[in-house]
C-alpha positions, 0 to 999 in steps of 0.5 A, spaced: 762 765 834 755 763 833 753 758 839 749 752 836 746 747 843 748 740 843 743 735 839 742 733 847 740 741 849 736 740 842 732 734 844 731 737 851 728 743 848 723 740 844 721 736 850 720 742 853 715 745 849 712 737 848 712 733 853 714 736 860 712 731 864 718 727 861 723 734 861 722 734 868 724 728 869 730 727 865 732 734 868 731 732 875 737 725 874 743 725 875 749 727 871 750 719 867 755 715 870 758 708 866 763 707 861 756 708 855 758 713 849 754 715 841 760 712 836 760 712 829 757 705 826 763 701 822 758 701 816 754 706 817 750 711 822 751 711 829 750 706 834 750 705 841 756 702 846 754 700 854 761 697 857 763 692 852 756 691 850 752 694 844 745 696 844 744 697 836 749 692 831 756 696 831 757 695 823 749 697 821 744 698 826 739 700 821 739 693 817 739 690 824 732 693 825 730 691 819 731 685 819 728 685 826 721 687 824 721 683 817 716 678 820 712 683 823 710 686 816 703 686 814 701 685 820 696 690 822 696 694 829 694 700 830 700 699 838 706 698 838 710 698 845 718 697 844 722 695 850 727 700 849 729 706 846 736 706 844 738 711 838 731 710 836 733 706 829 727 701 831 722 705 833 724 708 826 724 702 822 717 700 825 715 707 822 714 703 815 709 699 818 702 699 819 703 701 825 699 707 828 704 709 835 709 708 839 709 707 846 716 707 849 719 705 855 726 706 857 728 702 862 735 705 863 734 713 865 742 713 866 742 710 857 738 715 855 742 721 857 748 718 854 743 716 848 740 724 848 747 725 845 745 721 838 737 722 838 732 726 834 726 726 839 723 731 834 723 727 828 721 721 832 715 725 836 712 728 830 713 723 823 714 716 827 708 717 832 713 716 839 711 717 846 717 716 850 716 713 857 722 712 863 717 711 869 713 705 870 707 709 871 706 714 866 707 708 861 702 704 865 697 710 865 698 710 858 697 703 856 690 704 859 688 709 856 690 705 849 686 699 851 681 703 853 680 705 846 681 697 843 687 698 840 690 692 838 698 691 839 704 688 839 710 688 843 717 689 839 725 690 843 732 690 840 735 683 843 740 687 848 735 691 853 730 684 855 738 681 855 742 687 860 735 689 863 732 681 864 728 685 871 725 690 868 723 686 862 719 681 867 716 687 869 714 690 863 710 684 860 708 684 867 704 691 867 702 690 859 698 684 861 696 687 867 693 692 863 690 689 858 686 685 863 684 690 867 682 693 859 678 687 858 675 687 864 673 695 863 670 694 856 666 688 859 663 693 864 662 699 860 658 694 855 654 690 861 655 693 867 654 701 865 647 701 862 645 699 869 649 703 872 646 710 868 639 707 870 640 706 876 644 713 877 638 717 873 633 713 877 636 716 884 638 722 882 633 725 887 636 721 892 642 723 891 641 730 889 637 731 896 641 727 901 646 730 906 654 728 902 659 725 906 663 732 906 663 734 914 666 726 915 671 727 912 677 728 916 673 727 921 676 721 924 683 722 924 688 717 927 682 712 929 682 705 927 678 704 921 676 696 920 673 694 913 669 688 912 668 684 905 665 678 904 671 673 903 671 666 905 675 668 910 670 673 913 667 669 918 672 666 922 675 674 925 669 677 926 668 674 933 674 679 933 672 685 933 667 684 938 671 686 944 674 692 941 667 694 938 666 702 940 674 703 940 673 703 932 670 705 926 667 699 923 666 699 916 662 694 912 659 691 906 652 689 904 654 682 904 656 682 912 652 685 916 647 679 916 653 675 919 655 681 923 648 680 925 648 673 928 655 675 931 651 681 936 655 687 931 653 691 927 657 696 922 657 704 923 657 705 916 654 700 910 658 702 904 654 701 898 655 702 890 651 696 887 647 699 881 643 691 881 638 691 887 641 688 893 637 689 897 635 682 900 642 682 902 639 687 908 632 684 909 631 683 916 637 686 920 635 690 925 641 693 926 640 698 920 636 703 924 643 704 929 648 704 922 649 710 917 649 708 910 653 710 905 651 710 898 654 712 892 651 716 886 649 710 882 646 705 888 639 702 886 634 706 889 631 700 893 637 702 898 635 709 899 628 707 901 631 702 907 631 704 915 637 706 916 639 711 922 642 717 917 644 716 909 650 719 906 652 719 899 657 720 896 660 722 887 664 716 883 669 720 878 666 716 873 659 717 873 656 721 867 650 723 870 654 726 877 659 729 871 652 733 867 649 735 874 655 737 877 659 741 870 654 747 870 652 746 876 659 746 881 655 747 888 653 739 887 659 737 886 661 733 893 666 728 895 668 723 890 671 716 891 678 714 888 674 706 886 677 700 883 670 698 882 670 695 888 665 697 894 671 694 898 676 699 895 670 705 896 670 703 904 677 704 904 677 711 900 673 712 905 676 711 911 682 714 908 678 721 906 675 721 914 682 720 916 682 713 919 689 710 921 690 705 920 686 702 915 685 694 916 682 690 912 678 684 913 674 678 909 678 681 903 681 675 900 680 677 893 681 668 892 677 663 891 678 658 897 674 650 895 670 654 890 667 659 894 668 667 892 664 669 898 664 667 905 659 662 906 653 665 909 646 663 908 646 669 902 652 668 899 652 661 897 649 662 890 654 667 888 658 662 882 664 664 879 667 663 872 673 657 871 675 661 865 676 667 869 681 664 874 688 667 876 694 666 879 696 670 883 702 671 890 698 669 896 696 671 904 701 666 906 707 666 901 705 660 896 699 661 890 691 663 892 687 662 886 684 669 884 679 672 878 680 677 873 676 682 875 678 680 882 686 682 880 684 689 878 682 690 885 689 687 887 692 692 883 688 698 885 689 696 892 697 695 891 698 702 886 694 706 891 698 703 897 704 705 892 702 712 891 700 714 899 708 711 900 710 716 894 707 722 898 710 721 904 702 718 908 703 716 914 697 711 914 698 705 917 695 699 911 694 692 913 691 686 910 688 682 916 684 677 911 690 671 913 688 669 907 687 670 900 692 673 896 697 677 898 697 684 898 703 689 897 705 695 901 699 693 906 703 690 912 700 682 913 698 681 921 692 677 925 686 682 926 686 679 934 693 682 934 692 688 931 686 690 935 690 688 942 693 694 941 687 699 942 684 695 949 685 701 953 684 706 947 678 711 948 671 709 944 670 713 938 664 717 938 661 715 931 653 717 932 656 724 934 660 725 928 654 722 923 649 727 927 654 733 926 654 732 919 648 728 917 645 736 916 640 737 909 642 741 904 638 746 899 636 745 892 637 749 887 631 747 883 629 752 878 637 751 876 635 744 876 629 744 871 633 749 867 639 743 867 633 738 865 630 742 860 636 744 855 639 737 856 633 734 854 632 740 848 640 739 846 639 731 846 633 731 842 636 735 836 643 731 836 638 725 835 634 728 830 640 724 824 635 717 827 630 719 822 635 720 815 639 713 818 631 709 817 631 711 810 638 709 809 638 702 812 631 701 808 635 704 801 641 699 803 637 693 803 634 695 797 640 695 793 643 690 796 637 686 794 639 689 787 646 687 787 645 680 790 642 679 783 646 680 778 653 678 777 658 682 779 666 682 776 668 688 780 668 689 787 666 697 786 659 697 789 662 696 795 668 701 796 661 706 794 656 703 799 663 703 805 663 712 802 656 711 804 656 708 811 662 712 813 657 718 814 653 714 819 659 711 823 662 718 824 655 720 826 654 716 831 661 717 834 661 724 834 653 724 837 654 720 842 660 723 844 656 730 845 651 726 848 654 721 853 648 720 857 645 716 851 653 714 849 653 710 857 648 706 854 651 704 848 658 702 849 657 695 847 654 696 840 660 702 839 666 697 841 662 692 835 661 698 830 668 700 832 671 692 830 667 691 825 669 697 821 675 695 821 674 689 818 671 693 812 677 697 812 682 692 812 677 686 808 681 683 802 677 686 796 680 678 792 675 676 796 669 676 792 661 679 792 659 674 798 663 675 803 663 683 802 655 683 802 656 678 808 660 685 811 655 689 809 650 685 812 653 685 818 655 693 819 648 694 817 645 690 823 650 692 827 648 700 825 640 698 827 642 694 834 646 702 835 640 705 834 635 701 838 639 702 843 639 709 842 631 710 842 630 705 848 636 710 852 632 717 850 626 714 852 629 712 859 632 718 860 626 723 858 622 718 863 627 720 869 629 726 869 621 728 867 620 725 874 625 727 878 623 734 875 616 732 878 619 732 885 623 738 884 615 741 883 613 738 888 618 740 894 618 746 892 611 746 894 609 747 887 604 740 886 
């Protein structure tokens, strides 16, 4: 007698092999409960019963997806994300569209067991393009990946799981916008933001390649109260404080406060610092940066690095493509790397997590607008405007709704997920908000920052200088393995780039026939499927180069997420149009394509520049020059 598994076992074995992540996590559920069962449709296929409620119709549950998805027809989207997977019969049907794939999110583990009994994972995984998710944080982690990419979208649900599931739902278009939000604010970061970033971290690599790291920090500070002060709007009123209770914490800082914390008689025992703009007028004039260890990031300003603080240490952002192209061959500079929202207050936090801080107060972090103002109002941090268009609502300090931003909500929701995280590895460290005002943060306890520290009165001090001394100790470079990294690099680069000089030709070809073409009338819109053949050779070109060289494509990411829009557009552009609009297309992804090479020259010669500098300096401490 043959044993043929169950289509359950079926759909476990395939996740097994494809998806283990989610094979763990079904497998780690209990056996399912309830009144659900698979029965037999009444007309045809297969549908789905919960107590007295049907996830799919009970006589066609195809045709009601059909019909579900009838007006959704010709709308173009790369994305769907489904609320609910039932039998999968909308997934299915949603396979006859334009769509390219399919997030989905199970709200229910308990359904999908039963469901598993009806399912064809296999067929859904492979032809239709499904990825099935029961936990909100793979899904959230996936949503951002897609954003990322610029994937346009469109959410679909059966009837039964926004009704049966009404919490859930609420939170899954909750992380949906949330995503896309925190995408946006990606996407407009790598477009202006990261250029500056790359030159700053290639200006100061030096810097960074040379200074002591904050490796023999960390942990070193375990069970000491650490503070962070942001700059708020609320800052001012708690910075009266900390003075009592100076030496019995770890005082942390951002470049914002300390001529404030000035005028207070305090001075920081760390400045954290990752802004790649030049700040550096924030600190002039603060003597107490002689008694303060600075603690920059790989993409600071070089401007930072020059200043007379007492130590400097640095530290590595996972996302820096420069720290990633030293480190990748050359593993011994691979040093601490902070977890950042993109904040320098979410940095000091990571911070003082890593040295073994606890607990972790914050202070100043509003991440509100409070009668207009984003900062608080010290002298030099009055011209710091924000965009009303920008403006959020979001849970406040005080229980009612603060006014926050968009780019301020990505650091709510990074402080809220981290916080998450440390409860679900069982961290023991104390997280609380002492702004007492702003916008509420989750998982980190709301208390008066008077109160907080009345408990560490008779604490023993902290001995911060000794700590700082012990690990401030210099490291050895590698400079021969160093000029050798340079070398190559610039070798390999200039070789990818070498396609620059067919693209001249091209463009100049380009014009001359549409110049031709603009002069004699044209019945058949033939010329333009021939010229888009042709452009599809520099567009893959420029992809695939300036993802083998992501040095020059950190400089480029706007001009790749206009390339990448616009060639959507001709793809999907309607032929009937006419000759006008086609070479209105044209002309534009022509520009587009010259705007991506400038880019590319003027971000060759930047990097040629530095790293012939910072080999020079590598000369020069070798004793060389």
């Amino acid at each position: 007698m043959s044993c043929v598994p169950s289509r359950r076992q079926h759909n476990l074995d395939y996740l097994h092999g494809h998806d283990l992540a989610l094979w763990s996590q079904i497998t780690a559920l209990p056996p399912a409960t309830g009144d659900m069962a698979v029965l037999p449709a009444k007309k045809e296929g297969t549908t789905l019963r919960v107590g007295r409620a049907w996830v799919h119709s009970k006589y066609h549950p195809r045709r009601e997806a059909e019909q579900l998805t009838a007006a959704d027809t010709g709308r173009s989207a790369e994305l769907t994300l489904h609320f609910g997977l039932g039998l999968g019969y909308l997934a299915m049907v949603d396979g006859t569209l334009p769509a390219g794939r399919r997030l989905v999110f199970e709200p229910d583990p308990n359904l999908l067991q039963v469901a598993l009994e009806g399912l064809d994972l296999p067929t859904l995984y492979e032809q239709y393009r499904v990825q099935l998710f029961i936990d909100e944080a793979a899904f959230g982690a996936a949503l951002e990946q897609a954003f990322d990419r610029g994937e346009n979208f469109r959410v679909t649900a059966l009837p039964f799981y926004p009704k049966h599931y009404p919490a859930a739902y609420d939170r899954f278009r909750e992380l949906v916008r949330a995503k896309l939000e925190a995408g946006k604010v990606r996407q407009v970061t790598l477009a202006k933001v990261y250029p500056h970033i790359l030159r700053a971290s290639l200006q100061s690599l030096w810097h960074t390649t040379r200074l002591p790291a904050v490796d023999g920090l960390v942990g070193g500070f375990k069970g000491k109260p650490a503070v962070i002060l942001a700059a708020g709007p609320s800052l001012e009123r708690n910075l009266v404080a900390i003075k009592p209770y100076r030496d019995k914490i770890v005082l942390f800082a951002v470049a914002r406060v300390v001529a404030a914390m000035e005028r207070h008689g305090l001075t920081p025992d760390f400045l954290v610092h990752t802004e790649s703009k030049d700040y550096s007028n924030q600190v002039y004039g603060v003597s107490g940066l002689a008694k303060t260890c600075l603690l920059l990031s790989d993409q600071c300003h070089p401007d930072f690095f020059r200043l007379p603080a007492r130590h400097i240490l640095v530290y590595q952002s996972d996302t820096n493509l420069v720290t990633h192209w030293k480190t990748r061959l050359l593993p011994q500079l691979r040093h601490f790397r902070v977890d950042s929202g993109g904040s320098v207050a979410n940095d000091a936090f990571s911070l003082a997590f890593a040295f073994g801080c606890d607990p972790i107060i914050l202070t100043g972090q509003d991440l509100a607008v409070s009668r207009g103002r984003s900062y608080f109002d010290g002298a030099r941090n009055r011209a710091f405007p924000y965009d009303p268009e920008h403006v959020r609502p979001v849970p406040g300090y005080f229980g009612t709704t603060a006014t926050s931003l968009i780019h301020y909500v990505t650091f709510i929701h990074w402080y809220e997920e981290a916080a998450a995280v440390l409860r679900a590895q069982g961290r023991p460290t104390r997280l609380i908000n002492a702004t007492e005002g702003g916008a509420a943060l989750r998982g980190f306890t709301p208390m008066r920052l008077d109160h907080v520290l009345a408990g560490y009165r008779d604490a023993p001090g902290v001995d911060v200088a000794g700590a700082v001394a012990a690990a401030a100790v210099a490291r050895p470079l590698p400079v021969a393995a160093l000029r050798d990294l340079v070398a190559s690099t610039l070798a390999e680069m200039d070789a990818h780039l070498r396609f620059r000089e067919e693209f001249a030709t091209f463009a100049a070809s380009v014009d001359e026939e549409l110049v031709a073409l603009r002069a004699r009338p044209l019945r058949d819109m033939t010329f333009y499927d021939d010229l888009q053949r042709r452009f599809e050779w520099y567009y893959q070109a420029v992809f695939t180069l300036l993802d083998e060289t992501p040095l020059v494509g950190g400089f480029c990411h706007q001009s790749l997420q206009a390339l990448r829009d616009v060639r959507r557009q001709s793809l999907q552009i309607d032929r009937a149009l006419g000759a006008d609009a086609l070479f209105a297309l044209t002309e534009r992804e022509l520009t587009l394509l010259r705007e991506t090479d400038a880019r590319i020259a003027a971000a060759q010669q930047l990097i040629h520049q530095t790293l012939n500098q910072f080999c020079a300096r590598l000369d020069e401490a070798a004793g060389k020059v």
